[in-house]
ZAGUTOR-480467 format. One line per field, with one value per atom (N, C-alpha, C, O): chain; residue number from 1; y, z, x. Coordinates in Angstrom, 3 decimals. Last residue first. Layout:
// residues N
mol <- c(A, ...)
seq <- c(NUM, ...)
v <- c(Y, ...)
w <- c(Z, ...)
u <- c(X, ...)
//
This chain:
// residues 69
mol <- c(A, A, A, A, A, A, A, A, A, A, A, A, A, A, A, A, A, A, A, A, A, A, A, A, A, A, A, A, A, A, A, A, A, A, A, A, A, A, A, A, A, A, A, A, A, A, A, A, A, A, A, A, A, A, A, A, A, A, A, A, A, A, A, A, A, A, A, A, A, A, A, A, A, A, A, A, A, A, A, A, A, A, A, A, A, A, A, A, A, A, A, A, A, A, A, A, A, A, A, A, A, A, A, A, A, A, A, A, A, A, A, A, A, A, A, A, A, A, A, A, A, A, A, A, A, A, A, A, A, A, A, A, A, A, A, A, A, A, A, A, A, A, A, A, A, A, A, A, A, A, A, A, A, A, A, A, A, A, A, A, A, A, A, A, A, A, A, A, A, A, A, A, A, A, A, A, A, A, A, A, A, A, A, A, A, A, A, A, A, A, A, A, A, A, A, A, A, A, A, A, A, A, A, A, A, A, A, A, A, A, A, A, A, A, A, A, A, A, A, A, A, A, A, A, A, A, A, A, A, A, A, A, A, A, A, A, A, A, A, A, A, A, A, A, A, A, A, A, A, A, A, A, A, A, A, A, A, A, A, A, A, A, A, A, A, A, A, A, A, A, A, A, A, A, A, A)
seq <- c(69, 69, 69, 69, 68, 68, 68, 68, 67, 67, 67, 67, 66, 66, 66, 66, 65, 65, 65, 65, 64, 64, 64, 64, 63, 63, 63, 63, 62, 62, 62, 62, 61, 61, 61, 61, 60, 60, 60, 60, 59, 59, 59, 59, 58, 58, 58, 58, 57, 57, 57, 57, 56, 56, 56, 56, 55, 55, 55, 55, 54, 54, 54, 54, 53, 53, 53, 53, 52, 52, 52, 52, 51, 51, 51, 51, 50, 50, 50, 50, 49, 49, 49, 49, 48, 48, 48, 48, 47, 47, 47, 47, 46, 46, 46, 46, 45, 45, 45, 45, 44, 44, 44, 44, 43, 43, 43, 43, 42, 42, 42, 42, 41, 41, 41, 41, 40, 40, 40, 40, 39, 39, 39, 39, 38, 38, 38, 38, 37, 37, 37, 37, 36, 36, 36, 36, 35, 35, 35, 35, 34, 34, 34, 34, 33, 33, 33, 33, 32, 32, 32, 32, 31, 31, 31, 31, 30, 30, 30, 30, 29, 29, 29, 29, 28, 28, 28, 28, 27, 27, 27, 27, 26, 26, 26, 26, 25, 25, 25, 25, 24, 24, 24, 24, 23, 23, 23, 23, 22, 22, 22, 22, 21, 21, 21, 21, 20, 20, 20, 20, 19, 19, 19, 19, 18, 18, 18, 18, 17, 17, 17, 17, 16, 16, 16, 16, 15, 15, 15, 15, 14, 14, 14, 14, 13, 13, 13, 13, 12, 12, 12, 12, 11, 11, 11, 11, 10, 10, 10, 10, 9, 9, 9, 9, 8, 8, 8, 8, 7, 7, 7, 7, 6, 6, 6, 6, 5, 5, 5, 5, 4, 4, 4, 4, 3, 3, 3, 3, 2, 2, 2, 2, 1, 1, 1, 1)
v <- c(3.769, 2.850, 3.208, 2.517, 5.944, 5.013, 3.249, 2.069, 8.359, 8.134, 7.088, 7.189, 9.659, 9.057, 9.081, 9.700, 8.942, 10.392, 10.258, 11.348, 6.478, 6.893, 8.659, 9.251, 5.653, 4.978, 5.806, 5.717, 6.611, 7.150, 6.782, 7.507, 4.839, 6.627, 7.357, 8.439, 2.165, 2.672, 4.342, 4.871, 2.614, 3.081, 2.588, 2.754, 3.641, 4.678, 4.104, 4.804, 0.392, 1.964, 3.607, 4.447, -2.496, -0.892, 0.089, 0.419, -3.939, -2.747, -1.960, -0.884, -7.302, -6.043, -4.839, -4.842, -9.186, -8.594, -7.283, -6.522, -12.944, -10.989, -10.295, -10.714, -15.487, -14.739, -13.593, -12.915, -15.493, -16.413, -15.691, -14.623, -12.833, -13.274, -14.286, -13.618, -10.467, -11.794, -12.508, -12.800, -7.529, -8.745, -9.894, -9.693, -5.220, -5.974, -7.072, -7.657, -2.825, -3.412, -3.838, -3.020, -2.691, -2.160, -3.085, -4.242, -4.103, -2.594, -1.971, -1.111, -7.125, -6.724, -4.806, -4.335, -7.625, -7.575, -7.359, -7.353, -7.357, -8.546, -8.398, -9.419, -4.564, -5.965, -6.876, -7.735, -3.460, -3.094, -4.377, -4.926, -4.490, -4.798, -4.895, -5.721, -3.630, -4.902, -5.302, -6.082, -0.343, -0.863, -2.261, -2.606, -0.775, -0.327, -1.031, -1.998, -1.087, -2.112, -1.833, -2.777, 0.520, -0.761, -1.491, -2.111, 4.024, 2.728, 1.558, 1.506, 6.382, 5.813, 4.527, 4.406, 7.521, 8.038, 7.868, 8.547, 7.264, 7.316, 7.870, 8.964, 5.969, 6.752, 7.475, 8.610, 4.098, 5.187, 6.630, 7.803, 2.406, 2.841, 4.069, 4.816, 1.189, 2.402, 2.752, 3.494, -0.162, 1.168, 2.007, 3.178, -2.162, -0.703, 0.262, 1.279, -3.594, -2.868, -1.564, -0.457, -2.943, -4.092, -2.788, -1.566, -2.039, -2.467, -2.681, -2.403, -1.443, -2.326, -2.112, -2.011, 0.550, 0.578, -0.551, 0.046, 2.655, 1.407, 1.585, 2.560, 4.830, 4.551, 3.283, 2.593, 5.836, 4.667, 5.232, 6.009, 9.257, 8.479, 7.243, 7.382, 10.732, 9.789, 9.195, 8.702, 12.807, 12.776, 12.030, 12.397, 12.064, 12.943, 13.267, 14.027, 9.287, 10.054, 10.772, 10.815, 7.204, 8.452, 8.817, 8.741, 3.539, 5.352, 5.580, 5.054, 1.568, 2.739, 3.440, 4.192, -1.874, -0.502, 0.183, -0.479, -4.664, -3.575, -2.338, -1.534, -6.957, -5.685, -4.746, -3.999, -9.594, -8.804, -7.688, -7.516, -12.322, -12.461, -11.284, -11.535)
w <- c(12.257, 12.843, 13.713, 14.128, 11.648, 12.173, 12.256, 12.289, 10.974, 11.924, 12.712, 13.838, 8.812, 9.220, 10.985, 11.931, 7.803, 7.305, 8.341, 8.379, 7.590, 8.598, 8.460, 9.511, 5.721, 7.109, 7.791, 9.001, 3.325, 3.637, 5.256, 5.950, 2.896, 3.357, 3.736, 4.316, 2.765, 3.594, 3.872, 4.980, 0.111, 1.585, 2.744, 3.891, -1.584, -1.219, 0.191, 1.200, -1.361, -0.625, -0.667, 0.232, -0.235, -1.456, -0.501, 0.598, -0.206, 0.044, -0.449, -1.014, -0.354, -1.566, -0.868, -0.964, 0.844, 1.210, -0.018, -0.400, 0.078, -0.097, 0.215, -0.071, -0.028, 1.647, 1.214, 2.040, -2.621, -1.548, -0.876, -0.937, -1.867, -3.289, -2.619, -1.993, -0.149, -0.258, -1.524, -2.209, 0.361, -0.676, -0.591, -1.170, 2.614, 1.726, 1.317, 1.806, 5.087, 3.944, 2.946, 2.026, 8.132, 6.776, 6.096, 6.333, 10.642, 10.261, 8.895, 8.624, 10.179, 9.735, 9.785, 9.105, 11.279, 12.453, 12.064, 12.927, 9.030, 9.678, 10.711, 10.751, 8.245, 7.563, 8.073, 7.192, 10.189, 9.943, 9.029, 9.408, 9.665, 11.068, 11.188, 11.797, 7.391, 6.975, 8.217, 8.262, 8.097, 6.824, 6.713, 6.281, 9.868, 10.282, 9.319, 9.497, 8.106, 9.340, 9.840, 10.200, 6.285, 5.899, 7.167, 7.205, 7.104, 7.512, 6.761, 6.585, 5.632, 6.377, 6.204, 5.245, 3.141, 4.157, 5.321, 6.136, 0.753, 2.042, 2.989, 3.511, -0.980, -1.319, -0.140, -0.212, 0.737, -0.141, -0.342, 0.024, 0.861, 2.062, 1.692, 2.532, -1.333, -0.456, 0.695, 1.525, -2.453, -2.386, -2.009, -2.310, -0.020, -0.086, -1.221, -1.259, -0.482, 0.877, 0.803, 1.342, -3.328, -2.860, -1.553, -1.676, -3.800, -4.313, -3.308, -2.187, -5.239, -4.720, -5.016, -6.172, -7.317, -6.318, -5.297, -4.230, -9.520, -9.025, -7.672, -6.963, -11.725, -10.300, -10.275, -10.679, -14.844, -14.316, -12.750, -12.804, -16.123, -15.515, -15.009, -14.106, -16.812, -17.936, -17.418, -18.131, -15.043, -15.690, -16.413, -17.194, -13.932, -14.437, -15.280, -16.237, -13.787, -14.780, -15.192, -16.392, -13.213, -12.633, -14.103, -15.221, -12.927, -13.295, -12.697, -11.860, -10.816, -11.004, -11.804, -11.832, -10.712, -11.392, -10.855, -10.456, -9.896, -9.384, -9.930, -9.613, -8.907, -9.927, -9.473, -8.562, -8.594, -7.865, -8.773, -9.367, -10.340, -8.906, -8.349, -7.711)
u <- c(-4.828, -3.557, -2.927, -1.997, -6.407, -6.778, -5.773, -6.124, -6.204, -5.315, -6.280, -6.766, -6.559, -7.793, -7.174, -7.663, -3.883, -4.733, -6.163, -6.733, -3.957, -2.551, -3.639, -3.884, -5.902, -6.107, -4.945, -5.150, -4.943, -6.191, -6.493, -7.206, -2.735, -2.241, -3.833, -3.917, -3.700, -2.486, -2.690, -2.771, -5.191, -6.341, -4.896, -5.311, -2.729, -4.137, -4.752, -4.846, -1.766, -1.294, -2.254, -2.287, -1.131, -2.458, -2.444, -2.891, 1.710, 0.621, -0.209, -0.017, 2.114, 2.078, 0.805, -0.423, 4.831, 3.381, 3.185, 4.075, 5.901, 5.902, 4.486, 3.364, 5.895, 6.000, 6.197, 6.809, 3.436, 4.035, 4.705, 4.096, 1.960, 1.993, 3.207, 4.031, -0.819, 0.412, 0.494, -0.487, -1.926, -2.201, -0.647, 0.420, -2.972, -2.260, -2.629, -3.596, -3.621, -4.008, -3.559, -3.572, -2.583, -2.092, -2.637, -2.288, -2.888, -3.016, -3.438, -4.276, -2.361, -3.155, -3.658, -4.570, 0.174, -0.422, -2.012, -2.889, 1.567, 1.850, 0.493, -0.194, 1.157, 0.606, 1.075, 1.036, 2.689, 1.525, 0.701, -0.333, 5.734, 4.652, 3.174, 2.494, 6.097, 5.604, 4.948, 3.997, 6.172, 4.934, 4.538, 3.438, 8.117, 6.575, 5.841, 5.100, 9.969, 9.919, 8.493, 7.789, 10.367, 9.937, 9.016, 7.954, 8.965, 10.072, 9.386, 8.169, 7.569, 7.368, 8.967, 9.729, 7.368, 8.581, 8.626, 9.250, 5.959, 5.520, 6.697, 6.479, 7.867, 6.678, 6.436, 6.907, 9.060, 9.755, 8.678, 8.752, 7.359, 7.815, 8.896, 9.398, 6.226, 5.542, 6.349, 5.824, 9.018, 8.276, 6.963, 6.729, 9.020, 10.274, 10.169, 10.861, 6.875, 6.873, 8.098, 8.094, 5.024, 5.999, 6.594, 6.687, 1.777, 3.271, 4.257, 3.831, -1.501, -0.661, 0.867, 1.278, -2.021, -2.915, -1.955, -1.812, -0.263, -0.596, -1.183, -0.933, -2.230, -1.870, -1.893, -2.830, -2.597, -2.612, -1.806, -0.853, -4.637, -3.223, -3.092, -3.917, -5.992, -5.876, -4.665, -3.790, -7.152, -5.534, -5.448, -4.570, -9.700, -9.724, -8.364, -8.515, -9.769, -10.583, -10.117, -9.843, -7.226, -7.257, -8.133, -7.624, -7.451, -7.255, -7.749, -8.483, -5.087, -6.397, -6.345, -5.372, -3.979, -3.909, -5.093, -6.052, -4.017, -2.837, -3.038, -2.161, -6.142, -5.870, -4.988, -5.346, -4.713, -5.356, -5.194, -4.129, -4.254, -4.435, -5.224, -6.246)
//
C-alpha cells in the first residue's frame, strides 16, 4: 500500500516513516485527540488503511517545527 520505512545513510538505520496515531502521539508528546483532529481536518499528513489513520510523522514534526499547523 505505502512505503512505511526510511533509511537513514548515514546510521544504516530503518525509520518508520508512517504509524498508528498512539504512537506518534507517544513519540511526540503530543495528544491522540489532536494528532487524529489534525488528520481528520487534513493538518496532519496521513495514510488510511480502512477507518485507521497512519501518521508520517517526519513531515508531522517538520510542519509543527515550521509551525505550519
Amino acid at each position: 500500500m505505502f512505503n512505511n520505512v526510511s533509511p537513514d545513510l548515514n546510521t544504516k538505520k530503518v525509520h518508520k516513516v508512517y504509524m498508528s496515531v498512539p504512537e506518534a502521539a507517544r513519540l511526540s508528546g503530543l495528544s491522540e485527540h489532536f494528532i487524529r483532529s489534525g488528520a481528520k481536518n487534513g493538518d496532519i499528513p496521513h495514510q488510511m488503511s480502512g477507518n485507521k489513520f497512519f501518521i508520517n510523522y517526519p513531515e508531522m514534526m517538520q510542519r509543527l517545527a515550521a509551525n505550519e499547523m
